[in-house]
MIDRENZA-582365 format. One line per field, with one value per residue (C-alpha): x, y, z; residue number from 1. Coordinates in steps of 0.02 Angstrom, whole numbers. Layout:
REM MIDRENZA-582365
u X, ...
v Y, ...
w Z, ...
nukol NUM, ...
This chain:
REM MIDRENZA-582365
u 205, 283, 215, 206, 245, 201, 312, 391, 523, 677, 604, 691, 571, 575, 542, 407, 377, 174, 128, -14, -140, -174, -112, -148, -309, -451, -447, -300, -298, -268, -405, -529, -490, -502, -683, -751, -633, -704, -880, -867, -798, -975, -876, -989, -936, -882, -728, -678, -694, -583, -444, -473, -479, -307, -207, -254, -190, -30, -30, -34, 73, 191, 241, 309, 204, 331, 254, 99, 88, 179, 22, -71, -20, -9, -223, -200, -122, -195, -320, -292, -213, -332, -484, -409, -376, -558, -597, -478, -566, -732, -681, -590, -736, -839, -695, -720, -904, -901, -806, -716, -575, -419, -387, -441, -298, -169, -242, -226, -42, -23, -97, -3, 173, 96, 62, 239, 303, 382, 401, 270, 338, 196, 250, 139, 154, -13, 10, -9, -192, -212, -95, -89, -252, -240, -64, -149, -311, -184, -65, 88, 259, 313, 253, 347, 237, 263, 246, 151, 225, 127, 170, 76, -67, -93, -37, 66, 49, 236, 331, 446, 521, 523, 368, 361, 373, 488, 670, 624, 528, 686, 774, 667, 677, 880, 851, 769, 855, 1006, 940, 867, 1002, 907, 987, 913, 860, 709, 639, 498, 420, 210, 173, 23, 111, 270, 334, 365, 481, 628, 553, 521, 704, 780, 689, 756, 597, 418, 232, 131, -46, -148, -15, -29, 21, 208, 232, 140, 276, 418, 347, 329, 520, 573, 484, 371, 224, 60, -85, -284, -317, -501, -631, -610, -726, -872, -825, -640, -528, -355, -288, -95, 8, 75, 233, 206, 361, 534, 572, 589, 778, 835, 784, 955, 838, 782, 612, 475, 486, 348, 312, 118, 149, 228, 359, 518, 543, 669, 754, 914, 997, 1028, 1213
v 1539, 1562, 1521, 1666, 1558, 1613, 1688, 1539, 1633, 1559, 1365, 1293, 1208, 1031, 911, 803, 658, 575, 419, 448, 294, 217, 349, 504, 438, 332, 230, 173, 284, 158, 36, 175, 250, 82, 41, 227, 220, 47, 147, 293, 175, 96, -104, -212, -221, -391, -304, -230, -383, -494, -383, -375, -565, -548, -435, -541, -670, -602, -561, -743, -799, -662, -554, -393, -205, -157, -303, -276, -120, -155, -238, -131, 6, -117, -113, 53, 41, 110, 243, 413, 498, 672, 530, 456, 643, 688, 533, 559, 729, 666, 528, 650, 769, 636, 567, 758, 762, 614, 721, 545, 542, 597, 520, 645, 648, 623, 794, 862, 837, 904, 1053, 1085, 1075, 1186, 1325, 1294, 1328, 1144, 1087, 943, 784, 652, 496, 348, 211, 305, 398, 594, 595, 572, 604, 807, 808, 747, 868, 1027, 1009, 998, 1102, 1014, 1069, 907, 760, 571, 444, 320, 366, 289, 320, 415, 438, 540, 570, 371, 286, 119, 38, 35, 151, 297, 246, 124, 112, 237, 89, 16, 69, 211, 295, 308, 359, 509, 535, 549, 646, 779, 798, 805, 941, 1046, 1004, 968, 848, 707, 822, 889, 751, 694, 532, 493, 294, 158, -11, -99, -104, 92, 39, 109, 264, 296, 235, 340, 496, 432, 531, 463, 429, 283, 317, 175, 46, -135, -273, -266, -84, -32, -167, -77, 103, 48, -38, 140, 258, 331, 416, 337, 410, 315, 221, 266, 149, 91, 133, 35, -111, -79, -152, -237, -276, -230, -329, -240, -286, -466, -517, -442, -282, -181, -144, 32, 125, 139, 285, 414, 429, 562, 715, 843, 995, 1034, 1193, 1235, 1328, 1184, 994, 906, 745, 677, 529, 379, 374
w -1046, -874, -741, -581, -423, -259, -131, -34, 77, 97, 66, -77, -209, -220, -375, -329, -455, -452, -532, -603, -628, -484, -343, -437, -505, -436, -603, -748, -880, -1022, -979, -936, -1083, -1196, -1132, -1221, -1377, -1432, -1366, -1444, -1637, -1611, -1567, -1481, -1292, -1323, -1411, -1228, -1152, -1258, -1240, -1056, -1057, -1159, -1067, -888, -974, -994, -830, -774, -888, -802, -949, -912, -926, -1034, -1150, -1098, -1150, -1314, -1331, -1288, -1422, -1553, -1563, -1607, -1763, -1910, -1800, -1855, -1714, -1733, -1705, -1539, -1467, -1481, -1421, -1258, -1240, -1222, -1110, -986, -984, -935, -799, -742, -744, -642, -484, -430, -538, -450, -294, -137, -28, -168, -243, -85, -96, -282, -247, -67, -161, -295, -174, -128, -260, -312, -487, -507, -627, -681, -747, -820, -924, -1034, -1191, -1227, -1280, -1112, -1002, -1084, -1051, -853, -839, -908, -789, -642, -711, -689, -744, -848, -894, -951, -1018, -1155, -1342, -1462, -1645, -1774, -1948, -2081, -1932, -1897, -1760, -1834, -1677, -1643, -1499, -1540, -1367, -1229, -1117, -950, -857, -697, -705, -850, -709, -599, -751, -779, -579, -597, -770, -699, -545, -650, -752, -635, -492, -380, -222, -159, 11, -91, -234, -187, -263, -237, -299, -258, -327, -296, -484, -444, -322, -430, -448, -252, -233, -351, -270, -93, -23, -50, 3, -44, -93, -23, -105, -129, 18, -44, -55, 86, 199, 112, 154, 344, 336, 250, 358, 216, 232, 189, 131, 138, -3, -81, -137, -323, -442, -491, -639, -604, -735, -724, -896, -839, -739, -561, -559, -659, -747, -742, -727, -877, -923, -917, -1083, -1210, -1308, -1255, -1165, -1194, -1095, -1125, -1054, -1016, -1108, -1280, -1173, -1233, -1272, -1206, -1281, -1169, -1222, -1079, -1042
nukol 1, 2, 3, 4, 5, 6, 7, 8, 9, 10, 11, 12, 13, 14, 15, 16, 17, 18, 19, 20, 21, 22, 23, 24, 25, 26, 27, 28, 29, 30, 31, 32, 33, 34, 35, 36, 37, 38, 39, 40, 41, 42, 43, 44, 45, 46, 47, 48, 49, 50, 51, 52, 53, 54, 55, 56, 57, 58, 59, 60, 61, 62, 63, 64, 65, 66, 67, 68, 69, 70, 71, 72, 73, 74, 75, 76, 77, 78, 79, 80, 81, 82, 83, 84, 85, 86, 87, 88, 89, 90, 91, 92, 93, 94, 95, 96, 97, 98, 99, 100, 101, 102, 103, 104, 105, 106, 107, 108, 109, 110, 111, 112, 113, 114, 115, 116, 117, 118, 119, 120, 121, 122, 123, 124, 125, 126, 127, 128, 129, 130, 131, 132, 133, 134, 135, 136, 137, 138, 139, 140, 141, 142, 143, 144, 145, 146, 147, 148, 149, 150, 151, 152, 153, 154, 155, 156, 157, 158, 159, 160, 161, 162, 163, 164, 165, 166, 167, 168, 169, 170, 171, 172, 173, 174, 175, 176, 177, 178, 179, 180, 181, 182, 183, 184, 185, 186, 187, 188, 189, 190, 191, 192, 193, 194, 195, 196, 197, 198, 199, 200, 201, 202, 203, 204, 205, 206, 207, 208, 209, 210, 211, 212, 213, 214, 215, 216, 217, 218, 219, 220, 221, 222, 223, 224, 225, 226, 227, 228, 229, 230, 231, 232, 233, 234, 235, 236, 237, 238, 239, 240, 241, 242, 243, 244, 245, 246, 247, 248, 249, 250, 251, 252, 253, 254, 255, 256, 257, 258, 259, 260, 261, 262, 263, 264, 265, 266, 267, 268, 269, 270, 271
């Protein structure tokens, strides 16, 4: 279904690319998500904690997100994909209920370029049970996240494609902008931590939200705006790495795009 934009004169729409965990959202979708999945399967909370304790581990040991998150989706194997969707419901309803999730002044932003009349991108390293969930409450126009493979309604705990992580963010920035040709004049690029550096760079235009020590140096040496950070949320957890490791290479398959709506899939090969 078509969306009826409002009037915007003679402005030209921009594409305006937000990361969501961290700068769209007060808390990381995966790990949030992780605590009430193990929950909601009746594991003992010691469950949570181990892989907590695992994943931090691999963060000083200095492995990559990408492998991180390889990680990540390889506990999922074998959960039928139907249970982990009703699962992610019931989490985001209560992420809802709780009227902290997305970040204030980020929000703000979304909804400014909305009235606009821009074409709103979110990218995240999470996986659709989620991230559709998060894109159809803000109704955004696409969304690129990493995809977990499912076969015969399980998830094997393999990926269909390379994480949405470093450099495959700024590939999806140039992807987009390449298919909706749009010039570097009006992308727009919203981030909080300095392994979405590429993506910021790739858009040419951004704003930090809040932003870690390194990123928030590089908006000041850039001239980017920067919005308040907010206060994390109580028993925050840090299982992924930001910006641990080396970078991710640039994905040689082709990463999930998605549309919000059933309106059209798109699948573009890297060159």
């Amino acid at each position: 279904m078509k969306r009826t934009r409002p009037d915007t004169g003679t402005r030209a729409a921009r594409t305006v690319f937000f990361e969501v965990d961290h700068a769209l959202t007060t808390s990381p979708s995966p790990q949030a998500f992780l605590r009430h999945y193990l929950a909601a399967l009746g594991r003992p909370a010691t469950e949570f904690e181990e892989r907590r304790r695992k994943f931090k581990a691999m963060a000083r040991l200095g492995c990559s997100t990408e492998l991180t998150l390889r990680t990540y989706f390889a506990d999922l194997a074998g959960a039928r994909a139907a249970t982990v969707s009703a699962i992610a419901e019931e989490w985001f309803r209560k992420e809802q209920e709780s009227g902290t999730y997305y970040h204030p002044h980020a929000l703000a932003e979304l909804r400014r370029h909305q009235v606009a009349g821009d074409h709103l991108v979110l990218l995240s390293g999470s996986f659709p049970a989620c991230l559709h969930l998060i894109a159809a409450d803000l109704r955004a126009d696409e969304v690129w996240c990493t995809e977990p493979e499912i076969r015969q309604g399980h998830y094997t705990g393999a990926l269909s494609r390379p994480p949405m992580t470093g450099r495959a963010k700024a590939y999806a920035v140039h992807s987009v902008a390449t298919r909706r040709r749009t010039a570097p004049p009006r992308l727009l690029a919203y981030a909080a931590r300095h392994a979405d550096l590429p993506m910021l760079r790739a858009a040419g235009a951004a704003v930090v939200v809040g932003g870690d020590r390194l990123l928030r140096a590089t908006a000041r040496a850039n001239g980017w705006r920067q919005l308040p950070s907010v206060p994390l949320p109580p028993d925050p957890v840090q299982p992924f790495p930001s910006g641990a490791g080396r970078a991710p290479s640039t994905p040689r398959t082709r990463p999930l795009l998605s549309t919000t709506r059933p309106r059209r899939t798109h699948d573009q090969l890297v060159p």
